[in-house]
GUNUBA-675129 format. One record per residue (C-alpha): residue in one letter; x negated, y negated, z. Coordinates in pm, whole numbers, padded with zeros to 5 digits, always signed. Each point is the difference from the previous one (the first is absolute). Layout:
GUNUBA-675129
aXYZ ...
//
This chain:
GUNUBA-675129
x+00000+00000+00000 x-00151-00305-00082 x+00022-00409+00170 x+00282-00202-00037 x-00129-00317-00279 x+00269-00175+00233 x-00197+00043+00261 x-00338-00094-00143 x+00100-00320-00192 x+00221-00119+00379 x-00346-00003+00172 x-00176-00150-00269 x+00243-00365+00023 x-00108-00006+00348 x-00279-00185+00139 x-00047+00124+00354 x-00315+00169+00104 x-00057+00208+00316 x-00266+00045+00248 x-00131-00360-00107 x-00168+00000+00382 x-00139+00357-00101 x+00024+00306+00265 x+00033-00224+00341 x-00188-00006+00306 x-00214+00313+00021 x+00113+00006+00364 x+00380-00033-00025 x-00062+00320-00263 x-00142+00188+00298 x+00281-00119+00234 x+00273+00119-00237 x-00150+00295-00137 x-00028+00115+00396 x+00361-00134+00042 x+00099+00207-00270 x-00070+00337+00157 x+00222-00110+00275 x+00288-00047-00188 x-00045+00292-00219 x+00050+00204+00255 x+00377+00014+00077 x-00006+00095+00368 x-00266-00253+00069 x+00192-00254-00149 x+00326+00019+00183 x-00169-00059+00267 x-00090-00429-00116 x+00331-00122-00021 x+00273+00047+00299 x+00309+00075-00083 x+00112-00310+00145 x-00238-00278-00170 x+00156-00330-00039 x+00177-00097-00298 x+00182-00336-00050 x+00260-00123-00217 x-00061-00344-00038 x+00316-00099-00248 x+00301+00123-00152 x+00198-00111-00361 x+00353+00142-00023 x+00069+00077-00395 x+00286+00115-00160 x-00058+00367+00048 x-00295+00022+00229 x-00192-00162+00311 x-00367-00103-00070 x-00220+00048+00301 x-00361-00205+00039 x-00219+00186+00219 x-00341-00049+00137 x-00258+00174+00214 x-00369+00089+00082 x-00170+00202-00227 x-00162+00277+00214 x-00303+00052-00218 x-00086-00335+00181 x+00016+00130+00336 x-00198+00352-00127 x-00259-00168-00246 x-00029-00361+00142 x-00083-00261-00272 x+00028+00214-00333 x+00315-00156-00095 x+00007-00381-00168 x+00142-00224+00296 x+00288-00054-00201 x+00105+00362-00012 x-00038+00099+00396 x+00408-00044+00009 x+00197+00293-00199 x+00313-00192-00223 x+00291+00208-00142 x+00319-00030-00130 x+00313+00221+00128 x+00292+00005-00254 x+00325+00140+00180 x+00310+00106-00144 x+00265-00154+00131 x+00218+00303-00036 x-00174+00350+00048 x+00100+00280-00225 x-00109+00264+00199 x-00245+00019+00279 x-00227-00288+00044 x-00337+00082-00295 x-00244-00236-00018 x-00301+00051-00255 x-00318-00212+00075 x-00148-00162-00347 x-00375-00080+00002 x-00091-00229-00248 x-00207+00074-00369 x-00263-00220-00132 x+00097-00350-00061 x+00342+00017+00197 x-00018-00276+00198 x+00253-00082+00284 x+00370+00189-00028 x+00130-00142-00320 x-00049+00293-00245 x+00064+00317+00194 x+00338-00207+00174 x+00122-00060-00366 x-00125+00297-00188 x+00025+00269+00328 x+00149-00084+00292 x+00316-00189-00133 x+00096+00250-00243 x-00026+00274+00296 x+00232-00168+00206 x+00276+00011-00268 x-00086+00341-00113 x-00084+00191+00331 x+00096-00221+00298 x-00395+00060+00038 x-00191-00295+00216 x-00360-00107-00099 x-00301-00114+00196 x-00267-00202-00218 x-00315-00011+00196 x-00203-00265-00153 x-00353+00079-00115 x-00271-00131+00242 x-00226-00182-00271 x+00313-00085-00154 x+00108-00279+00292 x-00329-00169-00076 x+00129-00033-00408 x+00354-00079+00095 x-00030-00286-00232 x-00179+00136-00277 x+00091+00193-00317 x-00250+00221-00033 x-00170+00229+00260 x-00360+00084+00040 x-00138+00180+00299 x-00348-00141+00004 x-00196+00306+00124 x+00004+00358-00011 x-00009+00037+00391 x+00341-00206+00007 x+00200+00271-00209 x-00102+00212+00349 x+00085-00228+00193 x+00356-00024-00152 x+00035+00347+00031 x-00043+00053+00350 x+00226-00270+00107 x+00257+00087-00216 x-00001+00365+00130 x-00009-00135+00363 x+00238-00278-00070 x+00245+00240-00189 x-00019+00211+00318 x+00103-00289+00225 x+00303-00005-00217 x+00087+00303-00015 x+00038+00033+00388 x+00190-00330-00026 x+00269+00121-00200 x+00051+00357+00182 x+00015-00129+00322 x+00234-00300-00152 x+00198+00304-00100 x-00063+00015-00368 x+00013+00302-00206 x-00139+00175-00175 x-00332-00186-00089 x-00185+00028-00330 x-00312-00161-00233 x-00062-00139-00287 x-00209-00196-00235 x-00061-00086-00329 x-00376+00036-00102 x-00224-00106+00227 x+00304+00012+00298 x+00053+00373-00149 x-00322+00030+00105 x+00010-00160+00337 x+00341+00165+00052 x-00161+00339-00072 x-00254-00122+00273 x+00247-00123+00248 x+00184+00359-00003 x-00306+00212+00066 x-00001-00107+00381 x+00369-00021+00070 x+00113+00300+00236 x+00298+00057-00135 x+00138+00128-00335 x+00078-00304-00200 x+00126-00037-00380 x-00294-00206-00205 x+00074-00096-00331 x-00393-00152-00147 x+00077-00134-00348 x-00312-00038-00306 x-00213+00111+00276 x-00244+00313+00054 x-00228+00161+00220 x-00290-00226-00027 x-00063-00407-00047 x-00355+00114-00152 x+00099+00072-00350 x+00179-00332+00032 x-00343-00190+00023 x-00257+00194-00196 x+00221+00210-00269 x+00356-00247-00075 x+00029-00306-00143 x-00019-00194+00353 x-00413+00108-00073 x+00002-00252-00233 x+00131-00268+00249 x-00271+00071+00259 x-00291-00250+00059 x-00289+00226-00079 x-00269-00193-00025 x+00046-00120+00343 x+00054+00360+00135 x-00312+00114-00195 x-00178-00291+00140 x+00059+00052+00367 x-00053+00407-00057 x-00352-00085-00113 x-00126-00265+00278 x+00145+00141+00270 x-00149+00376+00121 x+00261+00018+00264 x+00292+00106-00240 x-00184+00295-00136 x-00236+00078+00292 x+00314-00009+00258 x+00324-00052-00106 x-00032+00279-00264 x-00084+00256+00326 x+00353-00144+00143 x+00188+00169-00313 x+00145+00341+00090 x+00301+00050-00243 x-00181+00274-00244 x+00282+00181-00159 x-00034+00166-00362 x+00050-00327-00178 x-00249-00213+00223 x-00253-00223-00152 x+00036+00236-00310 x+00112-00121-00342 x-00077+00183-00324 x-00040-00296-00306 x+00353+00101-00139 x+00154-00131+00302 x-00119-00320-00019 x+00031-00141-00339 x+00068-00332+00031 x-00042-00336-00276 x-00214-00189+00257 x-00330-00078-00164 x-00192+00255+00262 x+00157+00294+00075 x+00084+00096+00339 x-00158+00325+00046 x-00065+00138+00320 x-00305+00218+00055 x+00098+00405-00002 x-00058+00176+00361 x+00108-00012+00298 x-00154+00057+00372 x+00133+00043+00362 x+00020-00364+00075 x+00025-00267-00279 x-00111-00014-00378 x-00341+00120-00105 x-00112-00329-00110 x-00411-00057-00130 x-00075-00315+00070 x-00275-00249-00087 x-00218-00151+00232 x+00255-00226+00251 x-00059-00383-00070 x-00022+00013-00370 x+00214-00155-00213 x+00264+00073-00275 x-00156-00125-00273 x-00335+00242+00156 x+00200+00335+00002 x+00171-00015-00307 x-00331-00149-00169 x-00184+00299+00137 x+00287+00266+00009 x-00122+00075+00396 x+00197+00295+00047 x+00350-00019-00102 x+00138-00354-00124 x+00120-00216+00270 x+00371-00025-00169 x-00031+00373+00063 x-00079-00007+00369 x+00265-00274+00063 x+00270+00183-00180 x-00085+00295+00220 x-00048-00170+00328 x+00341-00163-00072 x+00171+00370-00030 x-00127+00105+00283 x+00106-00274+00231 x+00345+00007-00166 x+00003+00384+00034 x-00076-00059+00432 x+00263-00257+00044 x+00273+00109-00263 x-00001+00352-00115 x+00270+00174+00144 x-00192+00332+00084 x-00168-00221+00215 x+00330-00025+00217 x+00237+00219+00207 x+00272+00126-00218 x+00334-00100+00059 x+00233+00172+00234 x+00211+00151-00257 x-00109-00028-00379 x+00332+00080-00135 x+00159-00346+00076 x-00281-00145-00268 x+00102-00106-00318 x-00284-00142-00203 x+00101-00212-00314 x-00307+00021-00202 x-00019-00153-00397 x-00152+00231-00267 x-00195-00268-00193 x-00082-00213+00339 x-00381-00211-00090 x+00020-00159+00290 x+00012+00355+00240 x-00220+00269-00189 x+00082+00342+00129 x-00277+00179-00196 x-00267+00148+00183 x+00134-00086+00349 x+00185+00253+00222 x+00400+00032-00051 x+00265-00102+00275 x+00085+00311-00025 x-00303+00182+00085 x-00028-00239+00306 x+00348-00002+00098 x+00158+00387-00101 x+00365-00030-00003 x+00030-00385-00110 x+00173-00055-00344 x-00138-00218-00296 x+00230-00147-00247 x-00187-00105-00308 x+00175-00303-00170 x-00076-00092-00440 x-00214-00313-00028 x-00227-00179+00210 x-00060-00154+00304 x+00123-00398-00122 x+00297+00170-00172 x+00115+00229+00281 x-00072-00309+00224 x+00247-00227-00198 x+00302+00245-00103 x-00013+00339+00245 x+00051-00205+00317 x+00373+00169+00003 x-00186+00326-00043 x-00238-00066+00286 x+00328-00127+00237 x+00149+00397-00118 x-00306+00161+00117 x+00037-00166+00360 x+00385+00115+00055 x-00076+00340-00095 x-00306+00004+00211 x+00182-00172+00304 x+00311+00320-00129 x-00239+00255+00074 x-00118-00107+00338 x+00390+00000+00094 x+00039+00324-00132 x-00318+00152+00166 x+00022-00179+00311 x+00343-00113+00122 x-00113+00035+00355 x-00193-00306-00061 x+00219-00231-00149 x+00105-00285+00303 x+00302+00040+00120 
//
């Protein structure tokens, strides 16, 4: 199956580049990669948010067929890793969307947010409204914690590679706070979803909830590293700075690398087929893997760009980068590097068959992580299924949320 043209010419109007800052702090890497293990780990992580943390609703509109709920509180990834998040993200922000009218029971589906969706605009109009009307379903949009500081802006940009971490681990500790909120609240049954890179955060979020819970993650897969070195996001990423910093600086391939321990079948390993790409250097990614982190030949540290690839010093530096960049994506997003969910048969994965943006070639299936979960392929690509399967992506939540009744009625508030 080939890429969607759609897909490739969409990227190509737009101007934003990522990582402009390059890979972040080499010591807020360390901090989250540590972090990480934590909240891999499903029975460690119930343990860092109470059941009872604090959530406040700060203000309420009254619409024609719904109640819209503000809410605010403290991000616990500030309490557990003081200082990684910006200032301006330490305090959580959400949306709650309430029926007015329940159909049946009281389901609420949390919504994390894909690239670019800023504030609660898009998934209100294009999600949450139309569930309402068609399910009596209520929505929480948690906002995106880099997103609050672009609340203004039309384009997004996370400015290094460490923030994309960062993101992560609040969201899954934020989405956590939430999901206590609503069950002791009395709401139920809960569920997840995303679109892209919230499919991905969703798919995140689940791994460490206790209890079975209906996840719907939509033009999302099992790992944000083909994403960055293999889709046509590659071609968005800033490079030259990345390459830069990967050459000066010893402690990213001297330390950080021996911090990696995601090293699955698909790790740090890409044949040339699987990374074609019409970038004017190929992202290739040195073949072979070892017990902790790429095998990687370096040049002497301190020498420059324009000195390795002059001298061809063991592989070329575009080479290492690319392959340092899987493998820190691989630690922090890979979802064999996670607990699987409670129960796998409440997953519906909406996946499209010509998707550029999310390669699935060469990485390890959802279902090979996840046995059990389903995977509905959709025709087209990941702009088109974006802009006219949103009613298919609404479908795949009911019938996820149908299941858990089915399976679990014991659970379902009373």
């Amino acid at each position: 199956m080939g890429v969607s043209r759609l897909d490739v010419f969409y990227r190509r109007l737009l101007l934003t580049r990522l990582f402009i800052g390059g890979w972040g702090k080499p010591e807020d890497l360390k901090r989250i990669f540590e972090f990480r293990k934590v909240i891999a780990d499903r029975e460690k992580c119930n343990s860092l948010v109470p059941k009872d943390y604090p959530v406040y609703i700060s203000k309420t509109e009254e619409l024609s067929d719904c109640h819209i709920h503000d809410g605010v509180f403290l991000s616990p990834l500030e309490q557990l890793v003081p200082g990684i998040l910006p200032q301006e993200a330490v305090k959580a922000r959400f949306q709650f969307i309430v029926p007015k009218k329940w159909q049946q029971n009281k389901p609420v589906c949390i919504h994390l947010a894909g690239t670019g969706d800023h504030h609660f605009w898009r998934r209100r109009t294009l999600m949450a409204r139309p569930m309402i009307k068609e399910a009596g379903m209520a929505s929480l949009l948690l906002e995106n914690p880099y997103y609050i500081l672009l609340c203004n802006c039309q384009r997004s940009c996370l400015k290094n590679v460490s923030d994309l971490f960062v993101m992560g681990g609040a969201l899954i500790l934020e989405s956590t706070v939430l999901l206590h909120w609503l069950d002791r609240e009395g709401y139920g049954p809960l569920g997840m979803t995303g679109i892209s890179m919230g499919g991905y955060m969703a798919s995140l979020a689940v791994t460490n909830w206790p209890k079975p819970i209906p996840l719907v993650p939509c033009l999302s897969w099992s790992t944000a590293s083909s994403v960055f070195t293999m889709g046509v996001l590659s071609k968005a990423v800033n490079w030259t700075e990345l390459e830069k910093q990967y050459a000066i600086n010893s402690v990213y391939e001297e330390e950080i690398i021996n911090l990696l321990e995601y090293c699955g079948a698909d790790s740090f390993k890409m044949g040339a087929d699987l990374v074609k790409s019409s970038c004017s250097e190929q992202p290739l990614v040195p073949d072979g893997v070892r017990s902790r982190g790429p095998v990687l030949q370096s040049a002497p540290r301190g020498t420059s760009c324009a000195y390795r690839k002059q001298t061809g010093a063991g592989p070329s530096l575009h080479r290492e980068s690319i392959s340092f960049m899987k493998g820190v994506m691989d630690e922090c997003t890979h979802m064999a590097n996670f607990s699987v969910p409670v129960d796998t048969s409440l997953i519906i994965v909406l996946q499209a068959k010509e998707d550029a943006y999310v390669p699935r070639t060469g990485v390890l299936s959802l279902p090979e992580i996840w046995p059990g979960c389903e995977v509905r392929y959709l025709n087209g690509g990941h702009i088109s299924a974006y802009l006219f399967k949103q009613n298919v992506f609404r479908q795949a939540i009911y019938d996820a949320f149908s299941r858990f009744c089915v399976k679990y009625p014991d659970l379902l508030q009373s």
